[in-house]
N, C-alpha and C positions, 0 to 999 in steps of 0.2 A: 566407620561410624554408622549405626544405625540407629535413627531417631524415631521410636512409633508415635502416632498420634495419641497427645496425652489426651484423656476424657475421664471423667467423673466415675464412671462406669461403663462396662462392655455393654453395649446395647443394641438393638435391632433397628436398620431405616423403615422409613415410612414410605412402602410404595406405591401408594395413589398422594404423592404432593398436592396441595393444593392449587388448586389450577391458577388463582387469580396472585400467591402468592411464585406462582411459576413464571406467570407473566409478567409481574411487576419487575421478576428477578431480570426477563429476555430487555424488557422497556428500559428499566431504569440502571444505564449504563455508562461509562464514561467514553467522551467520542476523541476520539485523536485529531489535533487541532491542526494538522497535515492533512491528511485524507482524509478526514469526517467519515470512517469507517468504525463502526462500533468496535467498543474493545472490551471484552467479558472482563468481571475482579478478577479475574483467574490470571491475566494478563497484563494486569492494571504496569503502570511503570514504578519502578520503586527505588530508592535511595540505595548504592552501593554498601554492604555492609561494612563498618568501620568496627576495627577489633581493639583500636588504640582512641575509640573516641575518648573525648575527655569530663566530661559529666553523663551524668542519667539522673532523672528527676522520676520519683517514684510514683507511679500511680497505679490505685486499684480498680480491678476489676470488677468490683460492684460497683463501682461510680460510672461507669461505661458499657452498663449492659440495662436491655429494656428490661420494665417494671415487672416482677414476677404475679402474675395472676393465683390466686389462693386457688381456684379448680386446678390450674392448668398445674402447680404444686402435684397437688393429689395422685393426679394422673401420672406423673412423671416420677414421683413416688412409688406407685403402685407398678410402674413398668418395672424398677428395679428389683424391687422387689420378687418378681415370678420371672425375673432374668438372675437370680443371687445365684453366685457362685456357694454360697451355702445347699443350693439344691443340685442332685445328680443331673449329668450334662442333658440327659432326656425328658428332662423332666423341665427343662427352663423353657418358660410360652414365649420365645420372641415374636411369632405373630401375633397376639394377644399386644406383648409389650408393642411392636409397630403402631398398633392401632392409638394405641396409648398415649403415645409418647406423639405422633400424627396431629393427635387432637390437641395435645400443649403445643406444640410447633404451631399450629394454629393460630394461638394465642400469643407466639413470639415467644414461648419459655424458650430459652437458646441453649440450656441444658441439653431439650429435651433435641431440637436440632442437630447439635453435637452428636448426642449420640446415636441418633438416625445417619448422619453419617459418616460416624465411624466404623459399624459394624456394617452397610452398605457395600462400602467400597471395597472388602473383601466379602461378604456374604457371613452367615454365623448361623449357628445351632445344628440339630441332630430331628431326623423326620420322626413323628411332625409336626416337630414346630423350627423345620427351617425354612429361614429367608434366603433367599440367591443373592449375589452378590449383583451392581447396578453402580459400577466406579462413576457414568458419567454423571448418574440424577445425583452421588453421594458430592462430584463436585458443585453442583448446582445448588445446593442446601448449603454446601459451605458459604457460596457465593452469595445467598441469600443474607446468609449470616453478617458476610463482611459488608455490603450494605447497610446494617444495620448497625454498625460499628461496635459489633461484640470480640472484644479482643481474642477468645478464644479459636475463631472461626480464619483469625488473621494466621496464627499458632499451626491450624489445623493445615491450610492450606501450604506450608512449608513443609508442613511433614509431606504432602502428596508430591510437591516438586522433589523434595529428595528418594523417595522412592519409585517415583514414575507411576503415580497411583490416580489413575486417572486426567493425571495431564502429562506432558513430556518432560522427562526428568531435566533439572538444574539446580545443581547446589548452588551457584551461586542467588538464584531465586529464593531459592530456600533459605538461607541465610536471610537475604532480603525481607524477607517475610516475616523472620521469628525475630529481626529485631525488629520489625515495625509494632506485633504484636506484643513484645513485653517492653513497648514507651507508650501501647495503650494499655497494660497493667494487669495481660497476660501471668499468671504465675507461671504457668507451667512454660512459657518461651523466656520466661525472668531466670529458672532456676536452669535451663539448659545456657542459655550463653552466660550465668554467670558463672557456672562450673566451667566453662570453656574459657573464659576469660579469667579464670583465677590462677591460670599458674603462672611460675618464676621466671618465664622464657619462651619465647615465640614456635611451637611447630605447626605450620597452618597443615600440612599434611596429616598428622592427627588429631588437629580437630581443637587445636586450644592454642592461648596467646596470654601472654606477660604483661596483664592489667587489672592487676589484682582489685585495685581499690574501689575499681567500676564492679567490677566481677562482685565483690561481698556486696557495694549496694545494690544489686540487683537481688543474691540472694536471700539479704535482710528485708526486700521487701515483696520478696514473694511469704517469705517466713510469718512475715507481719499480717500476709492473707489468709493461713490455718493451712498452707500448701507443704502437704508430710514430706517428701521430694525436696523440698528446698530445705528441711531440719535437716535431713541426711548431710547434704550438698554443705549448707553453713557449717555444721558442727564438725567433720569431718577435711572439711576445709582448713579452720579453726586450731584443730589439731594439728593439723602438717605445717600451719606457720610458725609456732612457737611450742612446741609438742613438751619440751621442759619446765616448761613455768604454769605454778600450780594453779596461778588465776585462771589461765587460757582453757587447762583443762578444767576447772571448776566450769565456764562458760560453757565449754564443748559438749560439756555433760549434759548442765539445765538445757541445748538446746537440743542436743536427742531424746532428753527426756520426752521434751515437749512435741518433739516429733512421733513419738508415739501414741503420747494426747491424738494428736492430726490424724493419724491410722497409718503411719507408717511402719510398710514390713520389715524395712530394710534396717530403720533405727532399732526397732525391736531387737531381731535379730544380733545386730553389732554392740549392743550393750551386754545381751545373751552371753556372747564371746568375751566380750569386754571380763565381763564381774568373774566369767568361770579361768582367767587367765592371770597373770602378771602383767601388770600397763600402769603407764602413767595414769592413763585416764580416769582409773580408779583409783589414785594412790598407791600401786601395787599390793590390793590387797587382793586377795581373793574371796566373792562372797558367792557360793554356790546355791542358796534361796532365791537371792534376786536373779541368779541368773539361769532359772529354772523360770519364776515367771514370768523374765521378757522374753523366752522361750514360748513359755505358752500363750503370749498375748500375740508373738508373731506369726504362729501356728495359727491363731483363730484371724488373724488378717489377713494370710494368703487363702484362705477359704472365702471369708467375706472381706474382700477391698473398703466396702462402705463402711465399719463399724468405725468408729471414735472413742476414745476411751478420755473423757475433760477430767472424769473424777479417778483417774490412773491411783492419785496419792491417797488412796483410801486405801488402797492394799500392797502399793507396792511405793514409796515414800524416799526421794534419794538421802543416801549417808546425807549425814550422822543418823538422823532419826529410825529408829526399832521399828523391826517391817511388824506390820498388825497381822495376827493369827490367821491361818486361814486354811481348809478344811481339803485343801490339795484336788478340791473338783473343780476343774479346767471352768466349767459354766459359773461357778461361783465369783470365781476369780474375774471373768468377762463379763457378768452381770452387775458388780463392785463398782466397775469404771466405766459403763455405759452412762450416755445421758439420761438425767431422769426428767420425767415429767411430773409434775403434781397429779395424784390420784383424785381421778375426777369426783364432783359430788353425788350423792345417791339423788337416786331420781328424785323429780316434786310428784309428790300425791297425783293422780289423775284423775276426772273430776268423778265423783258417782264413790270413790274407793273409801270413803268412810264415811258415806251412810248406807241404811240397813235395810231389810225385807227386799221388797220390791225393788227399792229404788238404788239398791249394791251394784254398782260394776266393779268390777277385781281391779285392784292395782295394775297398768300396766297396758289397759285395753280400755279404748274410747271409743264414743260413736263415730260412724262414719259421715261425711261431711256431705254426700250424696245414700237415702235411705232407698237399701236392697233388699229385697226381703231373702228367705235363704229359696234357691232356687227350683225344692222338691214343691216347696211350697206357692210355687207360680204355674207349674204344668196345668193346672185346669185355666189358666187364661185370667185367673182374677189380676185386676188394677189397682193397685194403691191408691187408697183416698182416705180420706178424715172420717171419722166414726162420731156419730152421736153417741151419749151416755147411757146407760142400757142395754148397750149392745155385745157381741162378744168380739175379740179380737181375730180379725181375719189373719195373721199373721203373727207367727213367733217373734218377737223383739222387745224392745223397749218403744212406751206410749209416752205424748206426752200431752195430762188435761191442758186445756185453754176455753176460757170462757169463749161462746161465739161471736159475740157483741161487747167486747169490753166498753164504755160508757163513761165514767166515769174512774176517780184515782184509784177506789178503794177495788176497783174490779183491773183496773192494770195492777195493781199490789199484790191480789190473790193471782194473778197471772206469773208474776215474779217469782212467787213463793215455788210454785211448783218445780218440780224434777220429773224428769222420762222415769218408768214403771217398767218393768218385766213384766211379759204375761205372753204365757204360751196359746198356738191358736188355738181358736176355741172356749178359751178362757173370757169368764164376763169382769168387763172393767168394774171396779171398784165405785161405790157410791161417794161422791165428794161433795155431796149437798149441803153436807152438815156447815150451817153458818150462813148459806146463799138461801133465797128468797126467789119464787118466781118470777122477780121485776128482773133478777139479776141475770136472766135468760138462759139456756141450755148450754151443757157442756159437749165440746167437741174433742176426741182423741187423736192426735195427729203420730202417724209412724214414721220412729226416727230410725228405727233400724238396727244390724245385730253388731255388738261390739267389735271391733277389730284390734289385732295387738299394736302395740304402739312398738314399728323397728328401735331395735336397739339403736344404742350412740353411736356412729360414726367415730372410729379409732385411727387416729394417723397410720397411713401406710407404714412411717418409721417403727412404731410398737408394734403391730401387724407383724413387719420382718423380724422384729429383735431386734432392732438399731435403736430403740429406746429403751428404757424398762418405767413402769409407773412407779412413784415413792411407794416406801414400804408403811409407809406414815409419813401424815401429812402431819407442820407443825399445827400445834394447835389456836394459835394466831400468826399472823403476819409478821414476820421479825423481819427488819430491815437494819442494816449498818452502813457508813459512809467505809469507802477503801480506803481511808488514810487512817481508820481507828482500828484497832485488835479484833480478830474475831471475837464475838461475844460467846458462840454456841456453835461447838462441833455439828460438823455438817457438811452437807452438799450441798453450797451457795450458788445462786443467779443473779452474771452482773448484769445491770444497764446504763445506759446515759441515757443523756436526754434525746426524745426523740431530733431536735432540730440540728442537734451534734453534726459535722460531715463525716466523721467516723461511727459512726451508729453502727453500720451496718458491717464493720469488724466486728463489734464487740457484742450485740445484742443475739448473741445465737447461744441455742440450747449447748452447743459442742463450748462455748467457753467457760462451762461451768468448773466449780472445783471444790474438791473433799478438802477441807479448811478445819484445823485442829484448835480449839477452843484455846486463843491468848495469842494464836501465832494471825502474819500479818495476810492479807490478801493478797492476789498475785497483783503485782503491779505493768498495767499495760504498758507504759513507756521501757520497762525493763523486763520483764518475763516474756512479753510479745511484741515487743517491737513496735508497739503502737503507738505516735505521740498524746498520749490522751494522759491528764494528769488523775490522781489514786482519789482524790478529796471529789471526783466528780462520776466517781461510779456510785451505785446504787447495790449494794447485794443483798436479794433478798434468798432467805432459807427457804428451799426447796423440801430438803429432807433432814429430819434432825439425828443424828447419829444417837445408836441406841445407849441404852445405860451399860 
C-alpha cells in the first residue's frame, strides 16, 4: 500500500524558513513527563489506531485551520499558478513559487506550508528552476504545521512515517497519525481510512477492515468538504454495496457527478467508461456524447489538478435531461463549467478626463502624488518652485494657478475653482486676471507634474491561470432567489448563507456555484452536498444569465 502525501497541489519548499517561526517550532514542544527531555510533533505519543472504532463525529477542516490572510491568498495563488501542470515541465518557476508560497507560510497560509513541504522532502522541477530536495526542513514545516493544529499537516506527517520520508519509517505511526488527522477534519486522511474501513471483512495485511458504517461517515464528510477523492471513494463505494437497486445507483451517480464538480480525475474518467459501456449504473444504456465529455473534462484535469468545474450541468446535465449543444472544442466545453466571476465594472472617469484645452488629462492617467519634472528637463540643475504670473513655464507638465495670499472666502472659492494646466516649457502661463482686482494679490503657478498611467486592476491569480472565467454578461440587476423557491432565470447562480452560519465556509465559495435551468430547483446542500444547512436559508444570487 502506498499512501503519497495528499496536497492541494505539487509545489515547491521554502528554503530560507523563517527563522523566528523555526525557532518557535525548536521552543515550543511537548516534554515527556519521565525524563523532561524534549520530544519534537514528529514524535509526539499517540492513540493506537482502532479499525473497529465505533463512532466518528465529523468535523471540517476549515473550522480548524488559521485565518486565511487576503495577501498571503494571492501569493499562494500565484505560486500555483507558474507551478500548473498546464505549463511544460521547464517552464514551471518553483523557485519563484518558493519565494511565494515562503511569504504566505509567513502569514500561517498552511496551504501554502503544505505544499513547501511536500515538494521539499523529495525535491521538484527541471534546471532552472529546480529546488533540491531538504526531507529534514520539509519535516520541520510539517511540525510547524502541527502545532498549529492544522489538520492537514497531522495527514502529511503519516504519510512521511510510512514511507520513511524523512523520519524513520512505521506504519503503525502512520496509521496513528491519519486517524488523529481526519477527527481533526482532515479530508484527505477522512477519505483514506474511510475507503480502508469500508469493506465486508477484516485484511489488515492489505490495508482494509469490516467497518463499513464508520468508513461511509468518514467518506460523507470529507465529501461534504468539495474533497474530489472522497466522490470517487463514496460513490464507488456505493455501488459495490447494493450495485442492483436503482436508488443506490441513481445516488452513486449524483455523487460522481459531483465529484467531478470537485476536479476529480478519476470520477471523470469512470463515468467516461461508465456511459460508453453497459452498467447498472447508467441504466444499461449506452450514451457515447456524454461519455466523450467526461472524457474530455478528465483529460483537461490530469493536465491541470486545480480546475473545478461548479457549473459542469451547463453542458454536460445527468439523464434524463437533453445534453445542451456544443461546438466539440475541448476549451469550450472547459470554459462552460469553470467558476465564473462577475465581470468587473469599467473604470470611473479619472480626474482631468473630461475637461478640455489645457486642463485635459486622458482617461486612465493622473498626476503624480510627488511632482517630477521629466528628467531631460533637469540636466541644467534647475529647481522646482512656484512661479509668479507672467512668467513662462520652466517645465513641461501640468500647472496649477493659486492666489498668493488667499484672504478672504470669495478668494478660497476662486482657488477651488481651478484645475492644473498643460503647458510646455517655455510656454507663458495664461492670463487669469480677468474678474480679480489688485487688492486680490498676485497669482502664483505651482508644478504638479507629468501624468502617469494609472496600473491596470489587479486580476485574481485564479483568472490569470484559467481556474476562473469572467461572466459573459453580467445581469442587468441583482437578481436574487431563496433555495427552497424554483429557479426564476436560467443561469450560473452564487449560493450564500449568512455570514454568522458555522457552515459558511462550505458553502460560500465561488466552486459551489451552479448552471440552474430556469423552473428546476437549486442544489439542495443537506442532500446534493452533504451539508447540514437547510434550502430556505441559502441566498442565490445570478452571477450570469444564460443567453437567449
Amino acid at each position: 500500500m502506498n499512501r503519497l502525501p495528499a496536497l492541494e497541489h505539487k509545489g515547491s519548499p521554502c528554503l530560507g524558513f523563517c527563522r523566528s517561526m523555526l525557532c518557535f517550532l525548536l521552543v515550543t514542544v511537548t516534554l515527556n513527563a519521565c525524563s523532561m527531555k524534549p520530544t519534537l510533533p514528529r514524535n509526539m505519543a499517540l492513540k493506537t489506531f482502532d479499525p473497529h472504532r465505533k463512532d466518528f463525529i465529523c468535523q471540517y477542516e476549515v473550522n480548524n485551520v488559521p485565518p486565511i490572510d487576503a495577501q498571503a491568498e494571492a501569493w499562494f495563488q500565484e505560486g500555483l499558478r507558474i507551478t500548473s501542470r498546464d505549463l511544460p515541465p521547464k517552464q514551471r518557476n518553483y523557485p519563484k513559487a518558493v519565494e511565494l508560497w515562503q511569504q504566505a507560510a509567513n502569514k500561517k497560509h498552511w496551504k501554502a506550508m503544505m505544499n513547501l513541504a511536500g515538494v521539499l522532502i523529495n525535491g521538484d522541477g527541471f534546471a532552472p528552476y529546480e529546488v533540491a530536495a531538504n526531507p529534514e526542513r520539509a519535516v520541520q514545516i510539517v511540525e510547524q504545521g502541527m502545532l498549529l493544529g492544522i489538520p492537514a499537516a497531522f495527514d502529511l506527517m503519516g504519510s512521511f512515517h510510512q514511507n520513511s520520508a524523512g523520519v524513520t519509517g512505521d506504519m503503525s505511526r502512520a496509521y496513528g497519525f491519519w486517524e488523529l488527522a481526519a477527527d481533526k477534519g482532515s479530508p484527505s486522511a477522512q477519505t483514506f481510512l474511510g475507503k480502508a474501513l469500508s469493506a465486508t471483512y477484516d485484511n489488515p495485511h492489505e490495508g482494509f477492515w469490516g467497518n463499513r458504517k464508520i468508513g461511509l461517515k468518514m467518506l460523507e464528510c470529507a465529501f461534504a468538504q468539495g474533497y474530489g477523492k472522497a466522490a470517487l471513494e463514496l460513490g464507488t463505494t456505493i455501488i459495490g454495496t447494493r450495485a442492483e437497486l436503482n436508488e443506490d445507483n441513481g445516488r452513486a451517480l449524483r455523487v460522481l457527478h459531483e465529484g467531478v464538480k470537485m476536479g476529480c480525475e478519476e470520477c471523470a474518467n469512470f463515468l467516461s467508461s461508465s456511459f460508453d459501456d453497459i452498467q447498472p449504473l447508467t441504466h444499461n444504456f449506452i450514451d457515447t456524447a456524454r461519455s466523450d465529455r467526461y472524457r474530455a473534462l478528465g483529460a483537461a484535469l490530469y493536465h491541470n489538478p486545480d480546475l473545478r468545474f461548479p457549473n459542469l450541468d451547463k453542458i454536460l446535465p445527468l439523464p434524463p435531461a437533453t445534453l445542451p449543444q456544443w461546438d466539440s472544442k475541448i476549451e469550450s466545453l472547459i470554459n462552460a463549467a469553470k467558476p465564473v466571476m462577475p465581470a468587473p465594472p469599467p473604470p470611473a472617469a479619472t480626474p482631468g478626463a473630461n475637461l478640455s484645452g489645457r486642463a485635459h488629462i486622458p482617461q486612465g492617467w493622473v498626476l503624480p502624488k510627488e511632482a517630477m519634472p521629466l528628467a531631460a528637463e533637469t540636466s541644467d540643475g534647475r529647481q522646482v518652485t512656484s512661479q509668479y504670473e507672467s512668467t513662462t513655464a520652466r517645465f513641461s507638465g501640468y500647472w496649477l494657478p493659486q492666489l498668493l495670499s488667499p484672504r478672504t472666502q470669495e478668494h478660497r472659492l476662486w482657488d477651488r475653482d481651478q484645475v492644473p494646466q498643460q503647458y510646455a516649457r517655455g510656454e507663458p502661463f495664461a492670463d487669469l486676471r480677468a474678474g480679480l482686482t489688485q487688492n486680490d494679490g498676485r497669482i502664483m503657478w505651482h508644478y504638479m507634474g507629468v501624468p502617469q498611467q494609472v496600473p491596470p486592476r489587479a486580476l485574481p491569480a485564479q483568472l490569470l491561470g484559467g481556474l476562473w472565467r469572467v461572466a459573459l454578461v453580467n445581469p442587468a440587476a441583482m437578481t436574487l432567489c431563496n433555495g427552497a423557491e424554483p429557479c426564476p432565470h436560467s443561469g450560473v447562480w452564487q449560493p450564500t448563507i449568512p455570514a454568522e452560519h458555522p457552515l459558511k465556509s462550505l458553502v460560500n465559495w465561488r466552486w459551489r456555484q451552479a448552471a440552474v435551468v430556469q423552473g428546476q430547483r437549486f442544489p439542495e446542500p443537506d442532500k446534493d452536498w452533504l451539508i447540514a444547512v437547510d434550502s430556505h436559508l441559502v441566498t442565490w444570487q445570478l452571477i450570469e444569465a444564460a443567453s437567449a
